[in-house]
ROFIMAR-677961 format. One record per atom (N, C-alpha, C): residue in one letter; x negated, y, z negated; atom name. Coordinates in Angstrom, 2 decimals, decimal comma. Each point is the difference from the previous one (the first is absolute). Layout:
BEGIN
<rec 'A'; <X; Y; Z>; 'CA'>
...
END
This chain:
BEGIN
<rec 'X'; <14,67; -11,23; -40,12>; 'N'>
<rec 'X'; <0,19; -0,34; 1,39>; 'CA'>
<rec 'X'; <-0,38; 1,17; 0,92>; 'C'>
<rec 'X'; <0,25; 1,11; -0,28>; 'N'>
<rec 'X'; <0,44; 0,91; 1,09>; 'CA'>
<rec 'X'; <-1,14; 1,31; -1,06>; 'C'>
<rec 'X'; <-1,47; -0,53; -0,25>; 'N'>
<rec 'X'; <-1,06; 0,98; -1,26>; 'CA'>
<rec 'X'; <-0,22; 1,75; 1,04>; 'C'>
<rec 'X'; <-0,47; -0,65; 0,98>; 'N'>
<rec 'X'; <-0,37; 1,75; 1,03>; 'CA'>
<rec 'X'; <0,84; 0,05; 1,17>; 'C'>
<rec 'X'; <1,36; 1,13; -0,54>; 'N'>
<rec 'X'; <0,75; 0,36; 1,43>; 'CA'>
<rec 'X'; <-0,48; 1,11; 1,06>; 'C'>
<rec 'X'; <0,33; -0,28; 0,97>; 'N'>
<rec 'X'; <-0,56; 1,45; 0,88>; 'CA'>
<rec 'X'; <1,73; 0,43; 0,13>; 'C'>
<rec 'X'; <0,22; 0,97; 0,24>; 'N'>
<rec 'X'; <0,95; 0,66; 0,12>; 'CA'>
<rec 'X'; <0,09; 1,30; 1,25>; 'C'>
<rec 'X'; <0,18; -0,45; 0,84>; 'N'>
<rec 'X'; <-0,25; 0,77; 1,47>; 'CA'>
<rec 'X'; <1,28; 0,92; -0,12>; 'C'>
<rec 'X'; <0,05; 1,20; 0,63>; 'N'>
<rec 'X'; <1,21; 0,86; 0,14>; 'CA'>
<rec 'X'; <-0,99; 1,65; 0,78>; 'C'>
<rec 'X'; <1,50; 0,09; 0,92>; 'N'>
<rec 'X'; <-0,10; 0,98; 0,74>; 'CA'>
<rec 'X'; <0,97; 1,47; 0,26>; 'C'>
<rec 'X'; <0,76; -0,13; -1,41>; 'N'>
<rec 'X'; <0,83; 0,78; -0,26>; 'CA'>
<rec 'X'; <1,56; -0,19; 0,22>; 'C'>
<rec 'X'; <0,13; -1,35; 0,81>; 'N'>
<rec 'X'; <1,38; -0,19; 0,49>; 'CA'>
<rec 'X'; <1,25; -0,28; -0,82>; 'C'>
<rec 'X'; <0,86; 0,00; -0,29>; 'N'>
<rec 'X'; <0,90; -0,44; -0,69>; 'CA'>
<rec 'X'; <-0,03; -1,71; -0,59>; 'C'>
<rec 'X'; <-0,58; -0,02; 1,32>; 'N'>
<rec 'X'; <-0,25; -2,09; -0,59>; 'CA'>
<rec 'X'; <-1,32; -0,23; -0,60>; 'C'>
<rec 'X'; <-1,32; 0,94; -0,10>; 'N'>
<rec 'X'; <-0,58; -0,19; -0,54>; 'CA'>
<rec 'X'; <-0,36; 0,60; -1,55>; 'C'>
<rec 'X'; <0,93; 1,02; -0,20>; 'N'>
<rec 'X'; <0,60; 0,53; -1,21>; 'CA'>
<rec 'X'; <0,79; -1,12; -0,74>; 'C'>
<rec 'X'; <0,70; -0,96; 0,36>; 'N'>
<rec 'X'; <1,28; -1,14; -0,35>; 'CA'>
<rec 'X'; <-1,76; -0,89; -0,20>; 'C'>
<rec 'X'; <-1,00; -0,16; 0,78>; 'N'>
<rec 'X'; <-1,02; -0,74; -0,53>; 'CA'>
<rec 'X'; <-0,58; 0,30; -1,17>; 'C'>
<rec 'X'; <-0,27; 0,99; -0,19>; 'N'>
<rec 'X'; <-1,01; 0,63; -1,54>; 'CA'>
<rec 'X'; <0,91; -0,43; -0,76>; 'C'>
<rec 'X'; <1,64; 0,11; 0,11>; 'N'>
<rec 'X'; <0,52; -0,36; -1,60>; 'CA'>
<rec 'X'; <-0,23; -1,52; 0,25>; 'C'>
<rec 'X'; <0,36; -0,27; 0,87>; 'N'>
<rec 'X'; <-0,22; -2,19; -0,08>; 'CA'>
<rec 'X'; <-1,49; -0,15; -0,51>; 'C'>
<rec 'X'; <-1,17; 0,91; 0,62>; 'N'>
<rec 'X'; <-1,67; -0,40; -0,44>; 'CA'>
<rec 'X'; <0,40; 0,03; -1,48>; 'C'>
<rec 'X'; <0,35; 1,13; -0,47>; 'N'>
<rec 'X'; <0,20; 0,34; -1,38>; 'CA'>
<rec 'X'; <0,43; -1,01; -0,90>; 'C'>
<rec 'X'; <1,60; -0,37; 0,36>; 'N'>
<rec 'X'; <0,59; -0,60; -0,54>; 'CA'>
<rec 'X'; <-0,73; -1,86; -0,13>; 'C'>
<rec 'X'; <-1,09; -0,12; 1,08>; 'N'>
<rec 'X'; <-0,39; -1,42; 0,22>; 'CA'>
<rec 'X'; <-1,55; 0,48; -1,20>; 'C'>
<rec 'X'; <-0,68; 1,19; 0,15>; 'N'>
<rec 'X'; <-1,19; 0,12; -1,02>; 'CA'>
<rec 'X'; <0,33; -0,18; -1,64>; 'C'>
<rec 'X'; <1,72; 0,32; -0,01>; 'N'>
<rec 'X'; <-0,13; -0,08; -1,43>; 'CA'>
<rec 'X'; <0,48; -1,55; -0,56>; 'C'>
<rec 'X'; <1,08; -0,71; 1,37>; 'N'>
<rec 'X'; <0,01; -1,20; -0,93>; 'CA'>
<rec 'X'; <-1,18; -1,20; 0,26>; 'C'>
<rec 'X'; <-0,63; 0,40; 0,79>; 'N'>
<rec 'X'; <-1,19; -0,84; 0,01>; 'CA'>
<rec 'X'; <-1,10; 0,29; -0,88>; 'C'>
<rec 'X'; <0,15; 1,22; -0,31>; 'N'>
<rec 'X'; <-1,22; 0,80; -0,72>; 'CA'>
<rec 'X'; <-1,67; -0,01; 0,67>; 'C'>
<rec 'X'; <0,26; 0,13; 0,95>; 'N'>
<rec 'X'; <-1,11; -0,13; 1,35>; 'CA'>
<rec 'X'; <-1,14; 1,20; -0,82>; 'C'>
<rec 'X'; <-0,61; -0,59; 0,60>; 'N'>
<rec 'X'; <-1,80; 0,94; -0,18>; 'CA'>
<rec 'X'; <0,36; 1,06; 0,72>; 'C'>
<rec 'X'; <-0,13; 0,19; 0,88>; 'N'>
<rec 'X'; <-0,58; 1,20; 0,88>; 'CA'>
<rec 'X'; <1,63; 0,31; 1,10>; 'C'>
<rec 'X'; <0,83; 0,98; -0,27>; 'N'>
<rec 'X'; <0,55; 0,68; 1,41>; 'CA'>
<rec 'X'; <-0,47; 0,89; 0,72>; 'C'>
<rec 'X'; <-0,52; -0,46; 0,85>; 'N'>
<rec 'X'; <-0,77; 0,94; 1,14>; 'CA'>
<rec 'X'; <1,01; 0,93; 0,69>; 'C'>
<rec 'X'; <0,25; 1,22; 0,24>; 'N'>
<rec 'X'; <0,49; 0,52; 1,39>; 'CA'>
<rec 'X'; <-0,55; 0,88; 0,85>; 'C'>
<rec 'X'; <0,11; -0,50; 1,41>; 'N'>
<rec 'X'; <-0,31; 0,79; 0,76>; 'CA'>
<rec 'X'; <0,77; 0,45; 1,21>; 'C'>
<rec 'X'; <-0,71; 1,30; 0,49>; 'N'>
<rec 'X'; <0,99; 0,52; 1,25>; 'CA'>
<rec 'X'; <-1,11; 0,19; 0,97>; 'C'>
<rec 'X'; <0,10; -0,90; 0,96>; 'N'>
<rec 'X'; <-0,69; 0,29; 1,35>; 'CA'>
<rec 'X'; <0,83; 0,84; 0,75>; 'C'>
<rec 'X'; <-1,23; 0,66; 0,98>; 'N'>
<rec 'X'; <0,70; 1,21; 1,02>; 'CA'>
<rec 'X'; <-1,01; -0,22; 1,35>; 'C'>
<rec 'X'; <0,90; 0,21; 1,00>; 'N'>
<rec 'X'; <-0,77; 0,05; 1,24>; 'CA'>
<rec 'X'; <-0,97; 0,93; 0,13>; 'C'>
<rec 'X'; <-1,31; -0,47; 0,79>; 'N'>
<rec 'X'; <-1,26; 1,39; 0,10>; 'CA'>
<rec 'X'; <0,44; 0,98; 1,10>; 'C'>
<rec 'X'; <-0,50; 0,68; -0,65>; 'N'>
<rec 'X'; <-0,29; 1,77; 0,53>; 'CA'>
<rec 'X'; <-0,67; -0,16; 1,44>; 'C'>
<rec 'X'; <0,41; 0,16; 1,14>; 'N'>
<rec 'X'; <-0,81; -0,01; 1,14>; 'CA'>
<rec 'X'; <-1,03; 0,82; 0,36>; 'C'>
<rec 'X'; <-1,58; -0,25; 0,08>; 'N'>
<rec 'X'; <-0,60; 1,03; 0,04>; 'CA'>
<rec 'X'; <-0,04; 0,97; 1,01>; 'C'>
<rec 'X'; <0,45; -0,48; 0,86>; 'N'>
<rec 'X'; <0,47; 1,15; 1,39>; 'CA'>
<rec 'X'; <0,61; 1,33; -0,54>; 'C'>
<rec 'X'; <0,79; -0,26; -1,36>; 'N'>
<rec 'X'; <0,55; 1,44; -0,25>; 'CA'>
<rec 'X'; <-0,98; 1,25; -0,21>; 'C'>
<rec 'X'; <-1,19; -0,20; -0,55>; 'N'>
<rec 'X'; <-0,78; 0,60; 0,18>; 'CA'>
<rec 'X'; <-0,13; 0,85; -1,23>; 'C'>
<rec 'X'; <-0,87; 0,97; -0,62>; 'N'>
<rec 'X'; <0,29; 0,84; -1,42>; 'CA'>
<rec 'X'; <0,19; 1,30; 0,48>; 'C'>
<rec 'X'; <1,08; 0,82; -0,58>; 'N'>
<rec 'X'; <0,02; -0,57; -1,49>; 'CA'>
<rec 'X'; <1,36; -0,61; 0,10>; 'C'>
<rec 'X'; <0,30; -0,71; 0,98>; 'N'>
<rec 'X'; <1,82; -0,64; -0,03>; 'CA'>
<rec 'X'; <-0,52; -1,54; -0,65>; 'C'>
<rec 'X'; <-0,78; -0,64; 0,06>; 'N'>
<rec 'X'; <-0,16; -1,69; -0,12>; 'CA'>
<rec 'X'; <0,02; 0,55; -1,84>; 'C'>
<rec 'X'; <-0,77; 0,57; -0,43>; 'N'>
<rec 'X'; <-0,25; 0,51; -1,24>; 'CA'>
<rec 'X'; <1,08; -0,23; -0,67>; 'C'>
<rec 'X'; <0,84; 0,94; 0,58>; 'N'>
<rec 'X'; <1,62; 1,10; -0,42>; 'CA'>
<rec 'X'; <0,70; -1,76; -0,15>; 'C'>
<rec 'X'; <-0,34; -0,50; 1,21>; 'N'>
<rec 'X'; <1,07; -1,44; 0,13>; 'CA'>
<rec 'X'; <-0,05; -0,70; -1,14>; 'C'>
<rec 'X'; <-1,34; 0,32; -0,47>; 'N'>
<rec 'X'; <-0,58; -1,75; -0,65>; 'CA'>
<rec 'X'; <0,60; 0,70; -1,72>; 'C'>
<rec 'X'; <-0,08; 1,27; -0,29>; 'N'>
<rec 'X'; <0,58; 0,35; -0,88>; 'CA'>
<rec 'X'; <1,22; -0,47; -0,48>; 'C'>
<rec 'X'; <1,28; 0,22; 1,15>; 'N'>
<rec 'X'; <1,01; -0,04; -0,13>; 'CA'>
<rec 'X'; <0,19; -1,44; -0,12>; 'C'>
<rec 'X'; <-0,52; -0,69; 0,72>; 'N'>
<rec 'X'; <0,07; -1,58; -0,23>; 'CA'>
<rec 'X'; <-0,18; -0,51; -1,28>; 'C'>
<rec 'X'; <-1,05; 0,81; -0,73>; 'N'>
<rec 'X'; <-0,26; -0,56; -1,60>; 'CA'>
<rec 'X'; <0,74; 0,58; -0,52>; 'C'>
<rec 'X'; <0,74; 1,39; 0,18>; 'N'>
<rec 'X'; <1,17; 0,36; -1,19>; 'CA'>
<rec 'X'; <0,91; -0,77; 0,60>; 'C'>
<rec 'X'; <0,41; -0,33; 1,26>; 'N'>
<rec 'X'; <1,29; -0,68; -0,27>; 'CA'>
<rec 'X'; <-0,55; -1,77; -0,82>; 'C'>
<rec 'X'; <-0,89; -0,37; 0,42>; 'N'>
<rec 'X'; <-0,69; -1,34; -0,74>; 'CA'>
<rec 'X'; <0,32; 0,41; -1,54>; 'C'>
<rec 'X'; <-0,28; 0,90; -0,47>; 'N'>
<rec 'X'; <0,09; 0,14; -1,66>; 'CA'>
<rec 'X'; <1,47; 0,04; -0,48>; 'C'>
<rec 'X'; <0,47; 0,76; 0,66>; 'N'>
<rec 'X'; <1,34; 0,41; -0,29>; 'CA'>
<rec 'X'; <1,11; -1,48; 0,14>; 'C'>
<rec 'X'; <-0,23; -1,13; 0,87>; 'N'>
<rec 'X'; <0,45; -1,21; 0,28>; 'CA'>
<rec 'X'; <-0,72; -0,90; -0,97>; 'C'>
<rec 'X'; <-1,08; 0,14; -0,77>; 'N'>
<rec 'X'; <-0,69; -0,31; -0,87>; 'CA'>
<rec 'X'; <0,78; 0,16; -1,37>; 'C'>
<rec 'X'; <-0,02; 1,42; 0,01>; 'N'>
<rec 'X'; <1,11; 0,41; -1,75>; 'CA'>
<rec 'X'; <1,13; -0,88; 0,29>; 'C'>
<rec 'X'; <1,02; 0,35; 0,55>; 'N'>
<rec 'X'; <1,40; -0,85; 0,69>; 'CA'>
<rec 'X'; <-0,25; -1,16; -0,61>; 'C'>
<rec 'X'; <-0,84; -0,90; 0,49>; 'N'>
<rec 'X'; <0,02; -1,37; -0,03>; 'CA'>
<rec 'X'; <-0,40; -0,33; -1,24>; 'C'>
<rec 'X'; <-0,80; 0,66; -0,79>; 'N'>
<rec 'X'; <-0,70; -0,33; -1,75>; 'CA'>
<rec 'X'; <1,25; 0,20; -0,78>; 'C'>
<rec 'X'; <0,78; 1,28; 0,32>; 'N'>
<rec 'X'; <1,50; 0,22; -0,77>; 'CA'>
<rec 'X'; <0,70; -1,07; 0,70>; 'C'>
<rec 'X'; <0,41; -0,78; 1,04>; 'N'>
<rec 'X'; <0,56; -1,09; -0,04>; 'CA'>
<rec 'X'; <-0,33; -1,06; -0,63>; 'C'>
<rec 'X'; <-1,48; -0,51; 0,17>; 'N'>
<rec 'X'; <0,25; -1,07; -1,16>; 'CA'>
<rec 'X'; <-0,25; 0,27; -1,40>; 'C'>
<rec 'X'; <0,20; 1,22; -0,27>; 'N'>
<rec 'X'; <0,06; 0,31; -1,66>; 'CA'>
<rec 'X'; <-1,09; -0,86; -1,10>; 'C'>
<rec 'X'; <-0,41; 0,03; -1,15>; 'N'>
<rec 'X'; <-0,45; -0,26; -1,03>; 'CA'>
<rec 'X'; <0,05; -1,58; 0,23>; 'C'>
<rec 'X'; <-1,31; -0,34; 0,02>; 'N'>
<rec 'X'; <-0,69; -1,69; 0,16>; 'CA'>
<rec 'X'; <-1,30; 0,54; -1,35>; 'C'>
<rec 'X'; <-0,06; -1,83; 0,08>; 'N'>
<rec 'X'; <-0,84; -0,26; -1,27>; 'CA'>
<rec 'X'; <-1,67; -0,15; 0,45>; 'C'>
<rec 'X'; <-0,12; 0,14; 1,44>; 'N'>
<rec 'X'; <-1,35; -0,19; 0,70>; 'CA'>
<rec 'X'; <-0,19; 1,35; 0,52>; 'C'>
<rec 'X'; <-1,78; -0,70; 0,71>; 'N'>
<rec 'X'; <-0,41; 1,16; 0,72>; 'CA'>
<rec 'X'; <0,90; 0,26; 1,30>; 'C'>
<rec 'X'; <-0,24; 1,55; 0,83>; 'N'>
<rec 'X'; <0,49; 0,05; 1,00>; 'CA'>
<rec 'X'; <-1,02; 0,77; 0,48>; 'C'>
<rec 'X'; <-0,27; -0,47; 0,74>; 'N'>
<rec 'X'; <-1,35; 0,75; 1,01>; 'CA'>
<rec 'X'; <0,52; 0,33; 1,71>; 'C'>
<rec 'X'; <-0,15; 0,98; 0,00>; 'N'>
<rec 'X'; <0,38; 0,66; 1,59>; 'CA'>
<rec 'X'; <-0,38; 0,10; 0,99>; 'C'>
<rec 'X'; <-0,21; -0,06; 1,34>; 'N'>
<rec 'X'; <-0,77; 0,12; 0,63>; 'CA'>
<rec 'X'; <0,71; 0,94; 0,68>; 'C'>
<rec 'X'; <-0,58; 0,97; 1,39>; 'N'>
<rec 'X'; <0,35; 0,56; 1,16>; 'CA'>
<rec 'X'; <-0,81; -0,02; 0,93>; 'C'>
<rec 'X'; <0,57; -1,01; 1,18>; 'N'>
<rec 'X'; <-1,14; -0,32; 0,81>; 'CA'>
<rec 'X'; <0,71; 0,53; 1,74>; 'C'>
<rec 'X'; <-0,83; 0,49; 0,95>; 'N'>
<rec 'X'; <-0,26; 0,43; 1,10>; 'CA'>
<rec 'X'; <0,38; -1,72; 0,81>; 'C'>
<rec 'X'; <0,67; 0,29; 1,23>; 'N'>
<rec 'X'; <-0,08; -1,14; 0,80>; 'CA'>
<rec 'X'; <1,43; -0,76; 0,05>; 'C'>
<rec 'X'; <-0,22; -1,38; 0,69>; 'N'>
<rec 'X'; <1,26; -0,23; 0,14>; 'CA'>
<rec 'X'; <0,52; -0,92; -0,71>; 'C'>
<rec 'X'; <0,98; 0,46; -0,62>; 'N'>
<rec 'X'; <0,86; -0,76; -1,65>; 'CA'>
<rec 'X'; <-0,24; -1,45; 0,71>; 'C'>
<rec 'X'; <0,19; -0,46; 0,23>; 'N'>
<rec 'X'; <0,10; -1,43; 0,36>; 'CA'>
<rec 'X'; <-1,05; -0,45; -0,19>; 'C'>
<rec 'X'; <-1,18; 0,26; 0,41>; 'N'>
<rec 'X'; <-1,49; -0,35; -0,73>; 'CA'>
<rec 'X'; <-0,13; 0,66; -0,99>; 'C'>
<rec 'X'; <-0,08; 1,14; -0,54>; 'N'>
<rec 'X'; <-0,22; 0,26; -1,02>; 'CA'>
<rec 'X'; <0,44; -0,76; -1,49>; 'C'>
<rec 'X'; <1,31; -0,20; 0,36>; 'N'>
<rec 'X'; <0,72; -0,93; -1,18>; 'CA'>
<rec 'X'; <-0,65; -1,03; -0,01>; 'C'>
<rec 'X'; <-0,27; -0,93; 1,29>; 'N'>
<rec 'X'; <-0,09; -1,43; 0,13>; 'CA'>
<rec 'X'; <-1,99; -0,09; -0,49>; 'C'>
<rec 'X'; <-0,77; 1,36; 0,18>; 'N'>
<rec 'X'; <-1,04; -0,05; -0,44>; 'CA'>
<rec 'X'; <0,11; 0,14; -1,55>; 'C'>
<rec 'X'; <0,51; 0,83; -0,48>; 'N'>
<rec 'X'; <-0,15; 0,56; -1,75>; 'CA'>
<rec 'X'; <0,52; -1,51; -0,24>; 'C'>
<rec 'X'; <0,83; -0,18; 0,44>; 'N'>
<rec 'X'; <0,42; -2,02; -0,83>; 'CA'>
<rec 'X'; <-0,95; -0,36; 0,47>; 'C'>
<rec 'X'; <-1,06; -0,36; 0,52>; 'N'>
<rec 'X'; <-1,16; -0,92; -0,09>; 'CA'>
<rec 'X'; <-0,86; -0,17; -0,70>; 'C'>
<rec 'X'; <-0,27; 1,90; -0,05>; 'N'>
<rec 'X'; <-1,48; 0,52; -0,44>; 'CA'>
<rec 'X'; <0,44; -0,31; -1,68>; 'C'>
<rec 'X'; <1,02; 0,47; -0,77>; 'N'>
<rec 'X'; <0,45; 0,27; -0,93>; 'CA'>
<rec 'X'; <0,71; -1,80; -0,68>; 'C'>
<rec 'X'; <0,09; -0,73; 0,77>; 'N'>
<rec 'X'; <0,46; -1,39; -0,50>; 'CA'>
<rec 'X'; <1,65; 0,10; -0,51>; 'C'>
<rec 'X'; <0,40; 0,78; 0,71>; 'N'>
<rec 'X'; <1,58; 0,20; -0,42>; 'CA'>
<rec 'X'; <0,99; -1,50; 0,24>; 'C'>
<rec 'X'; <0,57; -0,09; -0,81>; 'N'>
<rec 'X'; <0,78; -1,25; -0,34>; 'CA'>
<rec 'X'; <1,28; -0,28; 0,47>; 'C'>
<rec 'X'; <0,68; 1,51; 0,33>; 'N'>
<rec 'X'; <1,20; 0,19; 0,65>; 'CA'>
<rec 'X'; <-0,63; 1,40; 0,65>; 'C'>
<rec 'X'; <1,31; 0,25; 1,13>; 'N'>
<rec 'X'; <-0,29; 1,13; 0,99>; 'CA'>
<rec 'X'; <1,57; 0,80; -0,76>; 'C'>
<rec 'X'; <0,63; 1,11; 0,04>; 'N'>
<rec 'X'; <1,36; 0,10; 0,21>; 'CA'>
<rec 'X'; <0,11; 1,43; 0,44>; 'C'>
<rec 'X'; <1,22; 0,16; 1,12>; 'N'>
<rec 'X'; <0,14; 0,79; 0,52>; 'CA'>
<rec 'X'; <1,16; 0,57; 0,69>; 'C'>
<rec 'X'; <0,50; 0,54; 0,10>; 'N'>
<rec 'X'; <1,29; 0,05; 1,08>; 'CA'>
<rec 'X'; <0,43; -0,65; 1,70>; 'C'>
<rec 'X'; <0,99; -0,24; 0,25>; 'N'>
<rec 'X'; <0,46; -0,84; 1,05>; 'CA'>
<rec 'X'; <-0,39; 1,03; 1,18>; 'C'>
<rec 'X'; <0,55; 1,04; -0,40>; 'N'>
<rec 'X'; <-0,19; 1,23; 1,50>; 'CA'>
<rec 'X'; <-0,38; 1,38; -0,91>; 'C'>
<rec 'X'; <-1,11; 0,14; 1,31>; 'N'>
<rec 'X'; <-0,55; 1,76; -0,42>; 'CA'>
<rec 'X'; <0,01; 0,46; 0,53>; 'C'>
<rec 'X'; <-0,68; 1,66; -0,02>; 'N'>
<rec 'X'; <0,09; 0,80; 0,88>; 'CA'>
<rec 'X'; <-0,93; 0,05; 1,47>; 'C'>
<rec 'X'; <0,72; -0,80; 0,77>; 'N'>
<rec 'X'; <-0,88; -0,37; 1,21>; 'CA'>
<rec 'X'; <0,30; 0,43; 1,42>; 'C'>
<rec 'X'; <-0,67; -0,12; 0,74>; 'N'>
<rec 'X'; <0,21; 0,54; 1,23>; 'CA'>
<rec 'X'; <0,52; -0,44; 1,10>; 'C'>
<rec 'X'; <1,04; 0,20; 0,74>; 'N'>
<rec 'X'; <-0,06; -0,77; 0,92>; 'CA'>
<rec 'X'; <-0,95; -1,02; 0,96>; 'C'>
<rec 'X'; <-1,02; 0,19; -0,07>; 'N'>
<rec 'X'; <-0,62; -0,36; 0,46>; 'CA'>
<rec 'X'; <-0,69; -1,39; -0,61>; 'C'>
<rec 'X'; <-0,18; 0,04; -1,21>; 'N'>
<rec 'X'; <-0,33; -1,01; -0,94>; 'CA'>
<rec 'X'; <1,38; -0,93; 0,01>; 'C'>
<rec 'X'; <1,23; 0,39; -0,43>; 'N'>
<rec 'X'; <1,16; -0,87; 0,14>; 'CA'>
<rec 'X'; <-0,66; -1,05; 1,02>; 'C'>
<rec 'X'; <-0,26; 0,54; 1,62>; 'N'>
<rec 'X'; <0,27; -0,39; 0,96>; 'CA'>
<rec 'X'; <-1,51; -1,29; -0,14>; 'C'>
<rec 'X'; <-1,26; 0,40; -0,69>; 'N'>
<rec 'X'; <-0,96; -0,74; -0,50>; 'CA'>
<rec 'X'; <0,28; -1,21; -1,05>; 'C'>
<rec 'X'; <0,78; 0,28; -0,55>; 'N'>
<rec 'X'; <0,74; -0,46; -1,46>; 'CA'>
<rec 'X'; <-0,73; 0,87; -1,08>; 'C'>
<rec 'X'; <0,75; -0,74; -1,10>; 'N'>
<rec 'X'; <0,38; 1,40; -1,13>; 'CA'>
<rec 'X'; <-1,67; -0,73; -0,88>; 'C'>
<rec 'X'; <-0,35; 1,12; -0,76>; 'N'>
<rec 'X'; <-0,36; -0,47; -1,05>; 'CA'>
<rec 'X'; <-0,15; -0,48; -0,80>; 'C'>
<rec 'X'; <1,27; -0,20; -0,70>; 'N'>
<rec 'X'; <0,28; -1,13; -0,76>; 'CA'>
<rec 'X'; <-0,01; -1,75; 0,70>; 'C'>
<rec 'X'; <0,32; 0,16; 1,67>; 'N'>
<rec 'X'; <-0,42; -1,09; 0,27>; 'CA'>
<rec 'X'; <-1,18; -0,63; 0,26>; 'C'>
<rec 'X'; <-0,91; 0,96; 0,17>; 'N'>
<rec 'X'; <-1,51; -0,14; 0,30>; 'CA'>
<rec 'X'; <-0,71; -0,57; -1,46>; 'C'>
<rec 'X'; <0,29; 0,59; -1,32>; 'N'>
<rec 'X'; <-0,26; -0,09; -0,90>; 'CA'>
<rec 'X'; <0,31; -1,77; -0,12>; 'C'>
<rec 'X'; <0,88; -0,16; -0,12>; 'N'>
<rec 'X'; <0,81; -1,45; -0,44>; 'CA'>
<rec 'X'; <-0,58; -1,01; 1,05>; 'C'>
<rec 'X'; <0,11; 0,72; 1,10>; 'N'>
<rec 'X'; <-1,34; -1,11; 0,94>; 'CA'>
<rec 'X'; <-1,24; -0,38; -0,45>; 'C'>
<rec 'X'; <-0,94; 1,30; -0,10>; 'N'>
<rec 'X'; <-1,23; 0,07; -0,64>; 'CA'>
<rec 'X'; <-0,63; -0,34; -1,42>; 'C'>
<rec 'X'; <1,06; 0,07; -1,08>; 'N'>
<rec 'X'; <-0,53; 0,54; -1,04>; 'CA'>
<rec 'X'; <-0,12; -1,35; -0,78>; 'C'>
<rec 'X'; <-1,51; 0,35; -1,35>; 'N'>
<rec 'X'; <-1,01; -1,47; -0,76>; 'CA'>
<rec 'X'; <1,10; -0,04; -0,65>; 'C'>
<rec 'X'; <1,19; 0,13; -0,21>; 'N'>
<rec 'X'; <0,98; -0,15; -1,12>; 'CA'>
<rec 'X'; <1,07; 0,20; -0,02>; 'C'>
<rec 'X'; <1,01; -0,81; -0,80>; 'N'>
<rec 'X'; <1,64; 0,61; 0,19>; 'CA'>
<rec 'X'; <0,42; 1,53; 0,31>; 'C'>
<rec 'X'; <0,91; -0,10; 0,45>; 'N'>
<rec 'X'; <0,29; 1,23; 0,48>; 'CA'>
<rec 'X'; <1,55; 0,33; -0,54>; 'C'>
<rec 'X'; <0,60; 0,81; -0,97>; 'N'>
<rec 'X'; <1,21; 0,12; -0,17>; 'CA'>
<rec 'X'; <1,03; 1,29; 0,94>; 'C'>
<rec 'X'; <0,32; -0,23; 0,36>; 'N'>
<rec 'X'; <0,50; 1,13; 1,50>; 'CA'>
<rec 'X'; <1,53; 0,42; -1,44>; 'C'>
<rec 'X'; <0,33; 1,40; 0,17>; 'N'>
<rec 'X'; <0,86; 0,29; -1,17>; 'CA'>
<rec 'X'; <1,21; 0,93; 1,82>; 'C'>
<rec 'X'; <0,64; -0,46; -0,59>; 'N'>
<rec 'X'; <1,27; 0,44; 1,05>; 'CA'>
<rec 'X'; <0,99; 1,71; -0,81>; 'C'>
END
């Protein structure tokens, strides 16, 4: 039912509580492929070098480092897990990698680390569940 998951997370506590649910859903389904990825907002080029540089750095170590986190949450599966780290805004990014990739389920956390400003847009997770080619499991 559920062969290629995407597994979205942004380091939050609810999307940490997601990797063990992706996990725990890759092994009793025995799914093909758990995908995860961590989108991050772009680097504005106005910052200019060598600060946009310095930025875009720190953005991929913290991307990696929310990356490890989330592989040790959903622990030892019987499939592939392929990763992504993509630039831009999580809400497309997720709702694109489930297209491009034919993902079967989405799963992710209820609330992340977001901005006021997005709250006030709506959240990500709601944009996703609006948008997205496929179920969407929201993990609380």
């Amino acid at each position: 039912m559920f062969e290629r998951i995407l597994l979205a997370v942004d380091g939050s506590e609810h999307s940490m509580r997601a990797a063990k649910e992706a996990g725990d859903l890759a092994r009793a389904m025995k799914s093909d492929i758990l995908r995860i990825v961590v989108a991050f907002d772009s680097v504005p080029r106005y910052l200019g070098e060598p600060n946009r540089e310095q930025a875009i750095q720190a953005h991929l170590k913290e991307a990696n480092q929310i990356l490890q986190k989330s592989q040790e949450a959903v622990g030892k599966i019987p499939s592939e897990s392929p990763t992504e780290l993509i630039e831009g805004s999580p809400a497309e990014a997720i709702i694109n990698v489930a297209k491009t990739r034919g993902s079967s389920v989405i799963v992710m956390g209820s609330r992340g680390l977001s901005s006021i400003a997005e709250l006030m847009l709506g959240s990500t997770s709601h944009k996703v569940v609006s948008h997205a080619p496929c179920p969407v499991l929201i993990v609380r």
